[in-house]
C-alpha positions in Angstrom: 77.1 -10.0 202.2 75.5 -7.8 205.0 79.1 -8.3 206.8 81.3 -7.7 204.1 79.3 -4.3 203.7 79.7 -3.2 207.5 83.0 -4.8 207.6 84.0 -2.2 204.8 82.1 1.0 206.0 84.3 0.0 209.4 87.6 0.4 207.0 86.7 3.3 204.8 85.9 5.0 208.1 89.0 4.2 210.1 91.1 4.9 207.3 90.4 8.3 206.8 90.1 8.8 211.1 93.2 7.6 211.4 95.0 9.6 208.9 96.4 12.1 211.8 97.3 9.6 213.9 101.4 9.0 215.0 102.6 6.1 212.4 102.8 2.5 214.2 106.5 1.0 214.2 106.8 -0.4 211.3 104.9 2.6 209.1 108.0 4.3 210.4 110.1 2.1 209.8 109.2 1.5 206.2 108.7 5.6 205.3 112.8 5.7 207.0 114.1 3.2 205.1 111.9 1.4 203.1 110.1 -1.7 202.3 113.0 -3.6 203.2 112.0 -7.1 204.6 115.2 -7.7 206.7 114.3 -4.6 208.9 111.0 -4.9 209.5 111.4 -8.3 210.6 114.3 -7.3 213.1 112.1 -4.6 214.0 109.1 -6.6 214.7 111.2 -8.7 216.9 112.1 -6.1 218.8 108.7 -4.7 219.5 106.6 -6.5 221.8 105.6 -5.7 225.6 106.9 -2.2 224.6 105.5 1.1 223.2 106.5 2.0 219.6 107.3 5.3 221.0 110.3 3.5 223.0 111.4 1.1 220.2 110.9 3.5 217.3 114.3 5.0 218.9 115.9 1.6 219.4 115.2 0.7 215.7 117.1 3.5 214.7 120.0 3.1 217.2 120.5 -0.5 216.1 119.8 1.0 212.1 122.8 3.3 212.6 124.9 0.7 213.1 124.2 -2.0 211.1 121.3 -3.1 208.4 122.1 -6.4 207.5 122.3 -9.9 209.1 125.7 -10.3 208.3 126.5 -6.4 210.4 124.2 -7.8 213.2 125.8 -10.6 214.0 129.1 -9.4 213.9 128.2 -7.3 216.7 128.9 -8.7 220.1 126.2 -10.2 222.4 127.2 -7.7 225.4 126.9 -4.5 223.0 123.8 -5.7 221.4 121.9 -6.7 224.7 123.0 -2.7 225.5 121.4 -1.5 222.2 118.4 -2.9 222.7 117.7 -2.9 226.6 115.0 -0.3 226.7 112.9 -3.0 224.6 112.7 -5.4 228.3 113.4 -8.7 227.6 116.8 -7.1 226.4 118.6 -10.5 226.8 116.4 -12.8 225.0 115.6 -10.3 222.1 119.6 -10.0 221.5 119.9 -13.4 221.3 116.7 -14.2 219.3 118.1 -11.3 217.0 121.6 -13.0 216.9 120.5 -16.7 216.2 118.2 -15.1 213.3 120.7 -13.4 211.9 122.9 -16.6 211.9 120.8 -18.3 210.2 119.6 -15.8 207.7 123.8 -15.8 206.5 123.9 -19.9 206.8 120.9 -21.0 205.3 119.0 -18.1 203.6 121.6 -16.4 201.6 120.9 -13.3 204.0 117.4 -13.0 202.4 113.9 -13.4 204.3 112.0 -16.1 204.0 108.1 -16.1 202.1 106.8 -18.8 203.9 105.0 -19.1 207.1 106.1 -22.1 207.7 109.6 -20.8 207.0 109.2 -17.9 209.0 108.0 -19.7 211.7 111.0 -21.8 212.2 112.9 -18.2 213.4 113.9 -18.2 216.5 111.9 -15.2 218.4 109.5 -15.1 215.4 105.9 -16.0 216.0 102.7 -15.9 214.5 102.2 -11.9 214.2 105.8 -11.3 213.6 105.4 -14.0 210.6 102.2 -12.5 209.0 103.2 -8.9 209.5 106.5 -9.5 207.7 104.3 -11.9 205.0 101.5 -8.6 204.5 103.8 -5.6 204.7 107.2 -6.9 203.3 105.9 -9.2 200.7 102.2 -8.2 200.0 101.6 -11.5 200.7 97.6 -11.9 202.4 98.2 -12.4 206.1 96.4 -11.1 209.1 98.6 -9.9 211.9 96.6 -10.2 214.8 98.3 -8.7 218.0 96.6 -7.1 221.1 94.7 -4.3 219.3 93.1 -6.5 216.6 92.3 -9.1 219.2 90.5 -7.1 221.3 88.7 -5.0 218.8 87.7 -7.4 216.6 86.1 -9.3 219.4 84.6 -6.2 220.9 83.1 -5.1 217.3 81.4 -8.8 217.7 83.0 -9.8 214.5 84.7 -12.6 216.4 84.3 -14.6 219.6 87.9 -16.0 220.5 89.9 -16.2 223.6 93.3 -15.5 222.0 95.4 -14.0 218.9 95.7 -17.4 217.3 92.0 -18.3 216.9 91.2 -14.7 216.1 93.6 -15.0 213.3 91.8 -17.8 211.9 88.2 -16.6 212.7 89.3 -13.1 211.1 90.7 -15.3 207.7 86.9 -16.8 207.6 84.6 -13.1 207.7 87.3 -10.8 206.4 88.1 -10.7 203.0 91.2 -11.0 201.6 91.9 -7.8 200.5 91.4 -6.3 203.6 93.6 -8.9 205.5 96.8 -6.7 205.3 95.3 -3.0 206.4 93.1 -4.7 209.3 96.2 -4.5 211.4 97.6 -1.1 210.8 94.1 0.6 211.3 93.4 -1.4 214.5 96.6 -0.5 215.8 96.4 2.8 215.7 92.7 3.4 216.7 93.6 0.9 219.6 96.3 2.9 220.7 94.5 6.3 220.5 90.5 5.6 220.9 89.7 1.7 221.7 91.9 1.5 224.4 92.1 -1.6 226.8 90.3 0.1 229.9 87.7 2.8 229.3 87.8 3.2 226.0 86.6 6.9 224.1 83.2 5.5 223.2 82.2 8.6 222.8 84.5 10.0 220.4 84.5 6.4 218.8 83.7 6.8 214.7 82.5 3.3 214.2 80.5 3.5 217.7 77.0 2.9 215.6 79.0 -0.8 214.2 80.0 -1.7 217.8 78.6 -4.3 219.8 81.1 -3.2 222.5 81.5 -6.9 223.5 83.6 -6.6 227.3 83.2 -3.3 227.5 82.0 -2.0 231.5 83.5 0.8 231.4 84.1 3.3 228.8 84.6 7.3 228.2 
């Protein structure tokens, strides 16, 4: 009980500090053009080892285009590899973004699956890409753990894992439910502006007093 009340002073607290802060990829994505579960998938896809800042502006390149599996795969591999290039990993994206798209029109009936386990079987889609789509697109509980709740969950001391997978599962076991879905955005975007990989802003940190700053040897 102690946990689940710290756990949500940690969330009331981030969610108002992190009110002002830019909107992650997919808040974009969804305030642009809705809660659509095609395009935040694709988007998704398209997102890691890059800034949002930088694939915000592919998103909306590849948008302009087309906005359905059946328009992306029409387009050729040569001209999609260009489209999305400033991603990196330009080649395998287009072509995990192809082969989805493929089989969203042959097996799916162009619609998204609601499974994990269906999700899963995606070509390019993995376990964050599968529970953000799952939390955000379906309101279905799922934690999407990428490299902001990894580290911050294990340097609030609410976990003690080594990677994103077995932070997932340790987060499903002292989170509750109904924060499963949000834990992401807020992490995100106080990772990105205040609990940054190296030297983080301890000292403009709002949850500093929560913190058991697990790793940290250096901060500002």
């Amino acid at each position: 009980m102690e946990n689940n009340k710290t756990i949500k002073k940690i969330i009331d607290i981030l969610s108002v500090e992190t009110e002002g802060y830019t909107p992650t990829l997919i808040e974009s994505i969804i305030k642009e053009y809705g809660e659509k579960p095609f395009l935040i998938l694709i988007c998704c896809m398209l997102s890691p080892r890059v800034k949002d800042s930088t694939t915000i502006h592919v998103c909306r390149n590849l948008l302009k285009i087309a906005k359905t599996p059946a328009k992306i795969f029409a387009i050729p591999m040569k001209d999609l590899e260009k489209i999305v290039f400033k991603t990196g990993f330009y080649k395998t994206k287009a072509k995990a973004l192809h082969n989805v798209c493929g089989i969203l029109l042959d097996e799916q009936q162009e619609k998204v699956p609601k499974t994990l386990e269906e999700l899963l079987k995606l070509p390019g889609v993995g376990r964050k890409t599968a529970n953000l789509v799952l939390g955000v697109a379906f309101g279905i509980p799922a934690i999407c753990v990428d490299t902001h709740v990894h580290r911050i969950s294990n340097r609030l001391g609410l976990v003690k894992t080594k990677t994103p997978k077995e932070t997932e599962f340790a987060l499903e076991k002292v989170l509750p439910q109904k924060y499963w879905i949000d834990w992401n955005d807020l992490l995100v975007k106080f990772g990105q502006n205040i609990c940054t990989p190296i030297s983080p802003w301890c000292s403009k940190c709002a949850i500093y007093k929560f913190c058991k700053r697990v790793g940290v040897k250096k901060s500002r």
